[in-house]
mmCIF file of the C-alpha atoms, coordinates in Angstrom:
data_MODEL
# 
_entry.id   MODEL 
# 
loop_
_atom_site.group_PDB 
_atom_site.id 
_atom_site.type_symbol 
_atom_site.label_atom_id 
_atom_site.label_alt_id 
_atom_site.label_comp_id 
_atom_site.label_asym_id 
_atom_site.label_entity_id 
_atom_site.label_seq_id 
_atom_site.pdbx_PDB_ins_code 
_atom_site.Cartn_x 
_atom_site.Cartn_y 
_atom_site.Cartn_z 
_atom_site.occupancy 
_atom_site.B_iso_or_equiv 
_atom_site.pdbx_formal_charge 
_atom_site.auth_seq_id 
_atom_site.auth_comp_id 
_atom_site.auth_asym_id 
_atom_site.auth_atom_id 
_atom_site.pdbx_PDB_model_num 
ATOM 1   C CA . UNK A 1 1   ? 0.000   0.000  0.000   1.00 0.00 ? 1   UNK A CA 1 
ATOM 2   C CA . UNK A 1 2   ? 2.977   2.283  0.882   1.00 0.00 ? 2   UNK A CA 1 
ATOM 3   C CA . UNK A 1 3   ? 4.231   1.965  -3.110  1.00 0.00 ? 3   UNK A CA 1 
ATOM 4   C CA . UNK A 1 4   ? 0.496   2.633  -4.322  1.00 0.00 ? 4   UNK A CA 1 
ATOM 5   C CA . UNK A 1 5   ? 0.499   6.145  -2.136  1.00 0.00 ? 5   UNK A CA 1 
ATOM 6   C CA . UNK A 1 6   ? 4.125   6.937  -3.146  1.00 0.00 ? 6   UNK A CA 1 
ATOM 7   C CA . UNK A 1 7   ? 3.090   6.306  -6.702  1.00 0.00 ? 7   UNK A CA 1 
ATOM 8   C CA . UNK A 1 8   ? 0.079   8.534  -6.308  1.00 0.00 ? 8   UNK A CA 1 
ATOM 9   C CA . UNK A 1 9   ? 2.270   11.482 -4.838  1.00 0.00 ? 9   UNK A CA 1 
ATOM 10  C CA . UNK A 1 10  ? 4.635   11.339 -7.137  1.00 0.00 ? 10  UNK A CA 1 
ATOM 11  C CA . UNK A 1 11  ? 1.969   11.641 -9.632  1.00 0.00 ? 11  UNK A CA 1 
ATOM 12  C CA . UNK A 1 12  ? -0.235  14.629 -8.395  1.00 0.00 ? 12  UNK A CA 1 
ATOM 13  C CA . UNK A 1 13  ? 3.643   15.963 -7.291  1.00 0.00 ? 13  UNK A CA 1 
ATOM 14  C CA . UNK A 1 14  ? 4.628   16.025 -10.962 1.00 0.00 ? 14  UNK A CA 1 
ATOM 15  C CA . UNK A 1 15  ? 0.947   17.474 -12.218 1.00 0.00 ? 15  UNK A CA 1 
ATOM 16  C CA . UNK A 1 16  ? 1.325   20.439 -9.805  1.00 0.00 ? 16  UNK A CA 1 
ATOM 17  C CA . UNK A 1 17  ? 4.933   20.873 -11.341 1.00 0.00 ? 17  UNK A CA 1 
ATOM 18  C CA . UNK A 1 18  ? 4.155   20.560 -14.826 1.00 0.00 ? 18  UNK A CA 1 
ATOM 19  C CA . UNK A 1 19  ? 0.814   22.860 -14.333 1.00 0.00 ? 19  UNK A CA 1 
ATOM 20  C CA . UNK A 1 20  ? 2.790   25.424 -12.399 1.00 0.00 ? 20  UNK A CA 1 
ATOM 21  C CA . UNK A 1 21  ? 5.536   25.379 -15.581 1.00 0.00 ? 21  UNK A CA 1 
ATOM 22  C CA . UNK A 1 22  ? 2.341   25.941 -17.701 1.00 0.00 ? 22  UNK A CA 1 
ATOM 23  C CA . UNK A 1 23  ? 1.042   29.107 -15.701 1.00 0.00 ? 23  UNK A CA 1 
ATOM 24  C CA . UNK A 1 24  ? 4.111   30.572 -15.818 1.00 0.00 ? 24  UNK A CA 1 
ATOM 25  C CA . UNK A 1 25  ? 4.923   31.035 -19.090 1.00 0.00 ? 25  UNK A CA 1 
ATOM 26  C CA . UNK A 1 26  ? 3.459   34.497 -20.607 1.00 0.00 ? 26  UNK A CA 1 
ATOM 27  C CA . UNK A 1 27  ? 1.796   34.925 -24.015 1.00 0.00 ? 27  UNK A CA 1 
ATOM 28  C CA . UNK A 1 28  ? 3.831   37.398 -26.735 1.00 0.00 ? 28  UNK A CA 1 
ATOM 29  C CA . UNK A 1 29  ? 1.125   40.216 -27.309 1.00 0.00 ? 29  UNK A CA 1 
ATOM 30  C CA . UNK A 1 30  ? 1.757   41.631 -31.313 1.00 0.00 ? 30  UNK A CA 1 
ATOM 31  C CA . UNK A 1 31  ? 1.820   45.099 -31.084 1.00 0.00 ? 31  UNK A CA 1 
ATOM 32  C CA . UNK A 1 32  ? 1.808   47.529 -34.820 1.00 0.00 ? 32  UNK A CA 1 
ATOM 33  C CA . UNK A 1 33  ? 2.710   50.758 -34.575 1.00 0.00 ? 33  UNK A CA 1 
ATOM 34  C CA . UNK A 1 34  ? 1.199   53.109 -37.504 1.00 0.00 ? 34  UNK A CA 1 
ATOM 35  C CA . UNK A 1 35  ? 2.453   56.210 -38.465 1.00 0.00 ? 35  UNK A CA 1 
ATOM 36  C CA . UNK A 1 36  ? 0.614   59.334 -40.929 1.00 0.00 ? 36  UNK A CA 1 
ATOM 37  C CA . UNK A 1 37  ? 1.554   62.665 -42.098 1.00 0.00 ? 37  UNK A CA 1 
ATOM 38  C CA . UNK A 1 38  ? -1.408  64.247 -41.781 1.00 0.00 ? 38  UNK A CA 1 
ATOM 39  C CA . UNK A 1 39  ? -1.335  67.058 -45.185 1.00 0.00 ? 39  UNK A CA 1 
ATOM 40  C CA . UNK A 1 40  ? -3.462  70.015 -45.882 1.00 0.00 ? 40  UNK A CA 1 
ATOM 41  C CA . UNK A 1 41  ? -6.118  69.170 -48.383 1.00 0.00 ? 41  UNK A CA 1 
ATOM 42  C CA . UNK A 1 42  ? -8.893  71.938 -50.029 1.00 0.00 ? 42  UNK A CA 1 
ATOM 43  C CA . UNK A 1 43  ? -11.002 71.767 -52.496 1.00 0.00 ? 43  UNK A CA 1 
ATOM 44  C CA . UNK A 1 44  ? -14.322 74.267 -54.186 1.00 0.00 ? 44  UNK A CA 1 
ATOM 45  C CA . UNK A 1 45  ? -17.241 72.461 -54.584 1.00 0.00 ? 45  UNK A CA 1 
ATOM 46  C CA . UNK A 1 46  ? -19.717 73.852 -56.921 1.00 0.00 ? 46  UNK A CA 1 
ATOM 47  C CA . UNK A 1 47  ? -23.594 72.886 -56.720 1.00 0.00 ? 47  UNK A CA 1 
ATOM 48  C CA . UNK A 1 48  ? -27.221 72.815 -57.663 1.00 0.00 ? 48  UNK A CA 1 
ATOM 49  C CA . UNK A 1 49  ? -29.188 75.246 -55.494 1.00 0.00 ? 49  UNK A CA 1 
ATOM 50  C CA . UNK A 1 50  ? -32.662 73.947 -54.196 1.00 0.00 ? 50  UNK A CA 1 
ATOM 51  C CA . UNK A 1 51  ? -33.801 76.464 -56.920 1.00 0.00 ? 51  UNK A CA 1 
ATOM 52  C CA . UNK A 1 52  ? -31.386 76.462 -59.561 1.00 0.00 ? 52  UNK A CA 1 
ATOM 53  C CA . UNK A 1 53  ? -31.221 74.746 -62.597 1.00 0.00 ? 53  UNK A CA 1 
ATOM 54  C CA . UNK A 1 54  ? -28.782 71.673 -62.973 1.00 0.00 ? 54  UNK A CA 1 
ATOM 55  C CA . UNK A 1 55  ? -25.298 71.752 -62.226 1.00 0.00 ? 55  UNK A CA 1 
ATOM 56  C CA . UNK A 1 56  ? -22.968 68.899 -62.885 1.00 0.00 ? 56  UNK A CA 1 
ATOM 57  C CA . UNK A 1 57  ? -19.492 67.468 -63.011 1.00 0.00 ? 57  UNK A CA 1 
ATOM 58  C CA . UNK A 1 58  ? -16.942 67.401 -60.634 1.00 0.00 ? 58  UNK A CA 1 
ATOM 59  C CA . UNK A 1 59  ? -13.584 67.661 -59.493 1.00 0.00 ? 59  UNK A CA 1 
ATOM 60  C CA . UNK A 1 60  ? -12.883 71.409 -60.352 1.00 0.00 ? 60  UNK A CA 1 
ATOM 61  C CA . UNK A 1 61  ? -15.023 70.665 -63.993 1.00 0.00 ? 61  UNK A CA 1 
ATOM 62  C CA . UNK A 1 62  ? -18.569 71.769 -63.823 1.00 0.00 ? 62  UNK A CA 1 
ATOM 63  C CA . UNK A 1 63  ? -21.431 72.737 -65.997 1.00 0.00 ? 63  UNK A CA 1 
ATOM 64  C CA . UNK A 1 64  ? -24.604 74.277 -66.163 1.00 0.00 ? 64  UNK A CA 1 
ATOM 65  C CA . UNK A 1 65  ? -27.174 74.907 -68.974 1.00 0.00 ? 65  UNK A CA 1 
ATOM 66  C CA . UNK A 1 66  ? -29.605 77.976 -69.565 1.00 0.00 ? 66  UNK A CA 1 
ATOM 67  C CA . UNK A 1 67  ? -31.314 76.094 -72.423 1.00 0.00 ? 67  UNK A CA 1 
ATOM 68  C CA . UNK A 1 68  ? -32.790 78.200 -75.103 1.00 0.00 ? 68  UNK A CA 1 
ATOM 69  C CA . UNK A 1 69  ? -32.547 82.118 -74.474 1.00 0.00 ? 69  UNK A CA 1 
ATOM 70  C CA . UNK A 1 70  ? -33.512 85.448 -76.072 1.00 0.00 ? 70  UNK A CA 1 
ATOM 71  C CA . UNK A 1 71  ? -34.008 88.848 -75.335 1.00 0.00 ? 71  UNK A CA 1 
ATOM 72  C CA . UNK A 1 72  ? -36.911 88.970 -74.792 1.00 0.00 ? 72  UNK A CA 1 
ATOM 73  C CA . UNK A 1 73  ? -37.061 86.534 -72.245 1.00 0.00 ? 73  UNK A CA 1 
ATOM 74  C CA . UNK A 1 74  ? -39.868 84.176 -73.708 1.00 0.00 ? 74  UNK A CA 1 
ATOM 75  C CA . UNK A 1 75  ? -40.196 80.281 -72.130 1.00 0.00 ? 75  UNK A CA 1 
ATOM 76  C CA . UNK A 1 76  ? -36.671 80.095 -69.910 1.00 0.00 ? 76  UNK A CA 1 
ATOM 77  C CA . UNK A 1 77  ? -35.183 76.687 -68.595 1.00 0.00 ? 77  UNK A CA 1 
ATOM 78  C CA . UNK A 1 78  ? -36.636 74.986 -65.510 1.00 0.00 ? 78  UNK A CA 1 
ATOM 79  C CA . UNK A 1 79  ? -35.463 77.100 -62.838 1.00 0.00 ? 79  UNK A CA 1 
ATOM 80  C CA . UNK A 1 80  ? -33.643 79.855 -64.450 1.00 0.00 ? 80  UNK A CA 1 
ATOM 81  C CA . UNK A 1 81  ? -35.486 83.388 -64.389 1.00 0.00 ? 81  UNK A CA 1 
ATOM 82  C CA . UNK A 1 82  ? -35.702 85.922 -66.496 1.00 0.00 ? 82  UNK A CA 1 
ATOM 83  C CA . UNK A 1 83  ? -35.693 89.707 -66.308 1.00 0.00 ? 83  UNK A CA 1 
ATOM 84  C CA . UNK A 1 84  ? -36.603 91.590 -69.257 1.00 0.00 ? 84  UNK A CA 1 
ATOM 85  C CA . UNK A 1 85  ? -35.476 95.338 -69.688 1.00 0.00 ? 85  UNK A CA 1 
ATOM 86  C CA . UNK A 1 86  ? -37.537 97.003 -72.639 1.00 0.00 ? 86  UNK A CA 1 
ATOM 87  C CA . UNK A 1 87  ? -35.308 98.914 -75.883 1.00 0.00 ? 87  UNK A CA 1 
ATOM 88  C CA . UNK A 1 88  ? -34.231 99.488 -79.027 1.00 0.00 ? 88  UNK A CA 1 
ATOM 89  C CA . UNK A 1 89  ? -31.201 97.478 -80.144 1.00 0.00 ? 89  UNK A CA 1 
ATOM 90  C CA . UNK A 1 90  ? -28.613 96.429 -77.152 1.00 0.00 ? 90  UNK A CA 1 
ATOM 91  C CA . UNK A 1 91  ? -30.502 98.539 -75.002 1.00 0.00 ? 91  UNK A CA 1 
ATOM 92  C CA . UNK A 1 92  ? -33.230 95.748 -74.641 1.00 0.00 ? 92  UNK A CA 1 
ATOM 93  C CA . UNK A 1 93  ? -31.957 93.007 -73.227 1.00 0.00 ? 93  UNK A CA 1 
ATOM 94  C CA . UNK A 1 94  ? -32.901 89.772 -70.978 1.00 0.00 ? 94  UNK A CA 1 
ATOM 95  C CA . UNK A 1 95  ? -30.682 88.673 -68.009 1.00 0.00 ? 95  UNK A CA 1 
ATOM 96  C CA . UNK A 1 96  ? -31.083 85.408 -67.455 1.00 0.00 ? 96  UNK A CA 1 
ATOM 97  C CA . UNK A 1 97  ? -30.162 83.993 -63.701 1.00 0.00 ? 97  UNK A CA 1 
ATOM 98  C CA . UNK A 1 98  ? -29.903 80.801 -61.794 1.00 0.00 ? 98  UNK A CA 1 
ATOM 99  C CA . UNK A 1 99  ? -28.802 80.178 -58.536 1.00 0.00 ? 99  UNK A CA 1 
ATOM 100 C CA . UNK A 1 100 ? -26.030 78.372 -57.483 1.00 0.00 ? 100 UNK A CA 1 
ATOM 101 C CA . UNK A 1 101 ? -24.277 76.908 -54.260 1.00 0.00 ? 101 UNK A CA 1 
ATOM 102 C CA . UNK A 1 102 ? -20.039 77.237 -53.481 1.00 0.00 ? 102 UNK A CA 1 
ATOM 103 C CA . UNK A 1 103 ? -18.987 75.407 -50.876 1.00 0.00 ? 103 UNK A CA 1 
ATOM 104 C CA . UNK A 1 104 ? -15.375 75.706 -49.748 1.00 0.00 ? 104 UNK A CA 1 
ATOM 105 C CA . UNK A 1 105 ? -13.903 72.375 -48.053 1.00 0.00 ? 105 UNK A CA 1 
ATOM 106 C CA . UNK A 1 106 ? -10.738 72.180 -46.434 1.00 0.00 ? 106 UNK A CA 1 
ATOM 107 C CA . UNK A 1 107 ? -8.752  70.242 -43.682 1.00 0.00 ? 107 UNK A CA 1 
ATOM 108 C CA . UNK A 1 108 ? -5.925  70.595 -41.814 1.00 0.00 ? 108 UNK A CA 1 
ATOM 109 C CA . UNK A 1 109 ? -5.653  74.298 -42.249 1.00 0.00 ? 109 UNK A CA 1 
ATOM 110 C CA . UNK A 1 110 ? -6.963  76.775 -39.839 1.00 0.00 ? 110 UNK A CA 1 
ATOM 111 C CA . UNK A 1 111 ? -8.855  79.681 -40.906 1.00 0.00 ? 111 UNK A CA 1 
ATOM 112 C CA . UNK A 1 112 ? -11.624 80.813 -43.543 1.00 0.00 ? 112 UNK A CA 1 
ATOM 113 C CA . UNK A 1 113 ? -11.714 81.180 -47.067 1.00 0.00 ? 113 UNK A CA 1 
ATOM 114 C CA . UNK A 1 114 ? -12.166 83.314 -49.883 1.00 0.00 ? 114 UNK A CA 1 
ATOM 115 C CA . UNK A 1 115 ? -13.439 82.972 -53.107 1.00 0.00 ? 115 UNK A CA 1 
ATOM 116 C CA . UNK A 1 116 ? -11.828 85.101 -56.040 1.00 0.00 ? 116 UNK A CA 1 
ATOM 117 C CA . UNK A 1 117 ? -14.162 85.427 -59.586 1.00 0.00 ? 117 UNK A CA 1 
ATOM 118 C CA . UNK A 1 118 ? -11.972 85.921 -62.503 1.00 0.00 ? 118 UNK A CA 1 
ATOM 119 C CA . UNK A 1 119 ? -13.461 85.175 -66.536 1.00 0.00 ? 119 UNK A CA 1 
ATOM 120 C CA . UNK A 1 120 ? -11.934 82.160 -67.902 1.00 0.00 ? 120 UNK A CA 1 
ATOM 121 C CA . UNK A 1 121 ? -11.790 81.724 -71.826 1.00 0.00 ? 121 UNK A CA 1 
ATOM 122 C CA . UNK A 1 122 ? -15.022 80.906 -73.339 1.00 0.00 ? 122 UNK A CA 1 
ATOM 123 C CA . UNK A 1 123 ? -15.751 82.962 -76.657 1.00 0.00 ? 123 UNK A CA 1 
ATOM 124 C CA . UNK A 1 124 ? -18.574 84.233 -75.173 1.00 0.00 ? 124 UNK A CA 1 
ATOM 125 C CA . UNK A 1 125 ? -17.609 85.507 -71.372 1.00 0.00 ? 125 UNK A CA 1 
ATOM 126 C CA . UNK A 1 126 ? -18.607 89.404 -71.715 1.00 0.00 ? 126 UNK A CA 1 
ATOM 127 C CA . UNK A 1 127 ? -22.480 87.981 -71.569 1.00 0.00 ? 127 UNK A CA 1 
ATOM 128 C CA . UNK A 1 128 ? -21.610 86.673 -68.488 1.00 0.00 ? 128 UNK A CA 1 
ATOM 129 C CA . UNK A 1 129 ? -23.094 87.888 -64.865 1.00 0.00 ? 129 UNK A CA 1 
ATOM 130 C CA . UNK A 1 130 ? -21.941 86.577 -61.267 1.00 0.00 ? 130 UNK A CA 1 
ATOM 131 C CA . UNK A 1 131 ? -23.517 88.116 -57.951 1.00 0.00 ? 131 UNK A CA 1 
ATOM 132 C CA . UNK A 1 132 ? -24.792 87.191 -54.694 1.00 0.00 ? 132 UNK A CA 1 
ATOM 133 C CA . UNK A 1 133 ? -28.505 88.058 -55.431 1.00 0.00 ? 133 UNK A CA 1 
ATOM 134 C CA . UNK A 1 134 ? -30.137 87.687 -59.106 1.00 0.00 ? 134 UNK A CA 1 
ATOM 135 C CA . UNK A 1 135 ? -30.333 91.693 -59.038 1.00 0.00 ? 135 UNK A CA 1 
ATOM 136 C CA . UNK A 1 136 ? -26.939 92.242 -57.627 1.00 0.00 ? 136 UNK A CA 1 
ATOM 137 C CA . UNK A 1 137 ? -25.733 90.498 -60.987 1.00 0.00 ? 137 UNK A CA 1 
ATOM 138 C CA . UNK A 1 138 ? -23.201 92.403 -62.439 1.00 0.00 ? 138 UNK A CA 1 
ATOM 139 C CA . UNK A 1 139 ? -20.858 91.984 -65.199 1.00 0.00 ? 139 UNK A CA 1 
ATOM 140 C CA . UNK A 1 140 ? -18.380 88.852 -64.468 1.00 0.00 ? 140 UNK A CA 1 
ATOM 141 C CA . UNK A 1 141 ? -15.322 90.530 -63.331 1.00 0.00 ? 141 UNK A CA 1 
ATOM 142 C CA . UNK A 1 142 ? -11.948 90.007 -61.481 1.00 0.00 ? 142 UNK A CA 1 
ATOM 143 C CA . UNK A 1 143 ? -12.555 90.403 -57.365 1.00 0.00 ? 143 UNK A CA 1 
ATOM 144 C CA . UNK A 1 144 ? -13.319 88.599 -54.523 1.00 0.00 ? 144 UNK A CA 1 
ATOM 145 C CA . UNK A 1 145 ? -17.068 87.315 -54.301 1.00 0.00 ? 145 UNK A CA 1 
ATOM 146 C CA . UNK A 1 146 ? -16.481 85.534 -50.890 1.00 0.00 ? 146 UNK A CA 1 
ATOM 147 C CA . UNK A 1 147 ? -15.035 86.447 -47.721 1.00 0.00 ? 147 UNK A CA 1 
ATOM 148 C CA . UNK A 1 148 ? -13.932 84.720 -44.857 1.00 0.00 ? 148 UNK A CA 1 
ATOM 149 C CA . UNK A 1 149 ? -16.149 81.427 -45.195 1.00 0.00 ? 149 UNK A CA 1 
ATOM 150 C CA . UNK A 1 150 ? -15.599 78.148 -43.088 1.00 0.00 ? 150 UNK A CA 1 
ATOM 151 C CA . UNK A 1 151 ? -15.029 74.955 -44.347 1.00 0.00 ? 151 UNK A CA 1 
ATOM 152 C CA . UNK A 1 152 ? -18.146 73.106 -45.042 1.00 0.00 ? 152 UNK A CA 1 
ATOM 153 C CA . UNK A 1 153 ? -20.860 76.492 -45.445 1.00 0.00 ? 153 UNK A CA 1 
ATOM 154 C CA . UNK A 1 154 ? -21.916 76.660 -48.600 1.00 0.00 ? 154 UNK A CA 1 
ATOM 155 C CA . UNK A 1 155 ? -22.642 79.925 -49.981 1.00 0.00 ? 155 UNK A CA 1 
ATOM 156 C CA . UNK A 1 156 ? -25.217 80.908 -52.255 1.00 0.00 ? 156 UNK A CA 1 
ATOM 157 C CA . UNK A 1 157 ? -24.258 82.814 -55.889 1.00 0.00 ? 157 UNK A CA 1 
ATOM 158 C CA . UNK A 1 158 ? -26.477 84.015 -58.611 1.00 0.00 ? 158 UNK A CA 1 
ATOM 159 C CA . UNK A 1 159 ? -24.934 83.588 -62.308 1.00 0.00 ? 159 UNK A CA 1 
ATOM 160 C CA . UNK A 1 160 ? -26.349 84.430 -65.676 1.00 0.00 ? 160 UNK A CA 1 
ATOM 161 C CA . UNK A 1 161 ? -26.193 85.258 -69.265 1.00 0.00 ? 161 UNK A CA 1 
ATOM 162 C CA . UNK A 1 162 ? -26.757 88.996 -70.587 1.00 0.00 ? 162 UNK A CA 1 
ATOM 163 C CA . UNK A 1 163 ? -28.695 88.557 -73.933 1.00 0.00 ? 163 UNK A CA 1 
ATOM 164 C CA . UNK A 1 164 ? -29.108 91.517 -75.778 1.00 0.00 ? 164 UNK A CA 1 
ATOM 165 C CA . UNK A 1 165 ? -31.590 92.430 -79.154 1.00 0.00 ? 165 UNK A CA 1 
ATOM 166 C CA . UNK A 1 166 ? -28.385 92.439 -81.492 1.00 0.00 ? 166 UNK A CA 1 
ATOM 167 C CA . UNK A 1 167 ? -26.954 89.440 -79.742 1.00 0.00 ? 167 UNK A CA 1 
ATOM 168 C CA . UNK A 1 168 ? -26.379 87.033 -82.976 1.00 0.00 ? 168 UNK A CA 1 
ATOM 169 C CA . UNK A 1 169 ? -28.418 83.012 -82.432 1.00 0.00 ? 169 UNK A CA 1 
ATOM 170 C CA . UNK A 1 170 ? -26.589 80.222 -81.501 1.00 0.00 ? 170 UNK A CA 1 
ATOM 171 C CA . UNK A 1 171 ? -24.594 78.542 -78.758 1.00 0.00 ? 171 UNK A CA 1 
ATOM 172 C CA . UNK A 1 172 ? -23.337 80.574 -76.336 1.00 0.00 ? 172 UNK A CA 1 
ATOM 173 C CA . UNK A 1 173 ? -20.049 79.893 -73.915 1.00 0.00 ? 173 UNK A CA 1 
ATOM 174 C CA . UNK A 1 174 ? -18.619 81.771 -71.075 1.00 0.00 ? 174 UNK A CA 1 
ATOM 175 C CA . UNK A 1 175 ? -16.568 80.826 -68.704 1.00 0.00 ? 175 UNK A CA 1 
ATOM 176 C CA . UNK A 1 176 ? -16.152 81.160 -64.964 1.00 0.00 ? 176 UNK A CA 1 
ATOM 177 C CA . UNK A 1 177 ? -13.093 80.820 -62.514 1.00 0.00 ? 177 UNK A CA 1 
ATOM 178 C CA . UNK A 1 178 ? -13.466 80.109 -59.130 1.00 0.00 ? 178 UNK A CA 1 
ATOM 179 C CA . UNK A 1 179 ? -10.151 80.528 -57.154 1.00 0.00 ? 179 UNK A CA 1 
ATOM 180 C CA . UNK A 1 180 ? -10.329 79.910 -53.376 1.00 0.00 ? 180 UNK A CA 1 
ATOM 181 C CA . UNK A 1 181 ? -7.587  80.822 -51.097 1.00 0.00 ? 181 UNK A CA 1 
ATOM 182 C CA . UNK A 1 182 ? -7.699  79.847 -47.145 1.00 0.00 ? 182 UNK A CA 1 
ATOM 183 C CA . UNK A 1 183 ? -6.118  82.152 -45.220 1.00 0.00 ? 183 UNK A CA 1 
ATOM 184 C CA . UNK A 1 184 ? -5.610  81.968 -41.240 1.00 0.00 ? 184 UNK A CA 1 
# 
C-alpha cells in the first residue's frame, strides 16, 4: 500500500509541477505601430441650389445649362429666371439667372476662405453675370465674391447670361473661374 500512495504522490507531485511550468509562461502580445503625415487638403465644390437649374461634373469641372434664351425673355429653362429690360437694339436686353451653391472644403488648415471670380476663356464671357442676389448680378469681373467662409458652409451665388436684341443666335459659352484661397 505504501508503493500505491508513493506512486500517487509522485503523480499529483509532478501534475502540480508541470501545471505550475504551464502558468508561468506568458503569451507574446503583437503590437503595430502606424504612423501618418497628416497634409493640408482643399477643395471648391460647386452645386445645384434647391432652386437652380442643374449643375454637374466634378472635381474642379462643372457645368450648367440655360437652355434656349432670347431677349426677350420668352419660355426660360426649368429654374432659371428671367428679367426683361424694354429697348431698341442692345438697349433691350434679358438677363437670365440661376442660382447656385459654393462650398469651400478644407482640412488641416486653420482659418476661412475666400473665393476670387476671374473670366476664364469661353468665346462668349462678356455675356456673363456673377452676384450674390439675381439683381446684384453684375458683369463677371476680377474680385473677390467671398469672404472669410468656413469649411463646409456653402454659400449661395447668382450667375447668368446677358442677352441683348443684337446678340447674334446660336450657342453661347462663357466661362467662370473660381479661385479659393484659405487664409488663417
Amino acid at each position: 500500500m505504501t508503493i500505491t500512495k508513493l506512486t500517487y504522490s509522485f503523480a499529483l507531485l509532478a501534475l502540480f509541477a508541470f501545471a505550475g511550468t504551464t502558468s508561468a509562461q506568458t503569451a507574446s502580445v503583437p503590437r503595430l505601430q502606424m504612423t501618418a503625415n497628416v497634409v493640408s487638403a482643399m477643395r471648391l465644390d460647386i452645386s445645384q441650389h434647391a432652386s437652380g437649374a442643374a449643375v454637374s461634373g466634378s472635381a474642379g469641372a462643372f457645368s450648367i445649362s440655360f437652355g434656349d434664351v432670347n431677349s426677350l425673355g420668352i419660355s426660360p429653362a426649368a429654374n432659371v429666371t428671367a428679367a426683361v429690360t424694354p429697348g431698341a437694339g442692345a438697349a433691350g436686353f434679358a438677363l437670365y439667372t440661376t442660382p447656385i451653391v459654393l462650398t469651400p472644403v478644407y482640412s488641416g488648415i486653420t482659418g476661412s476662405a475666400n473665393i476670387a471670380l476671374t473670366i476664364g476663356s469661353g468665346a462668349n464671357d462678356a455675356l456673363a453675370f456673377e452676384g450674390d442676389s439675381p439683381a446684384g448680378v453684375t458683369l463677371a469681373a476680377a474680385r473677390v465674391v467671398i469672404a472669410s467662409s468656413l469649411s463646409d458652409v456653402p454659400n449661395t451665388r447668382y450667375v447668368g447670361f446677358k442677352i441683348s436684341k443684337l446678340e447674334t443666335a446660336g450657342s453661347k459659352t462663357a466661362v467662370l473661374v473660381y479661385t479659393m484661397t484659405v487664409t488663417p
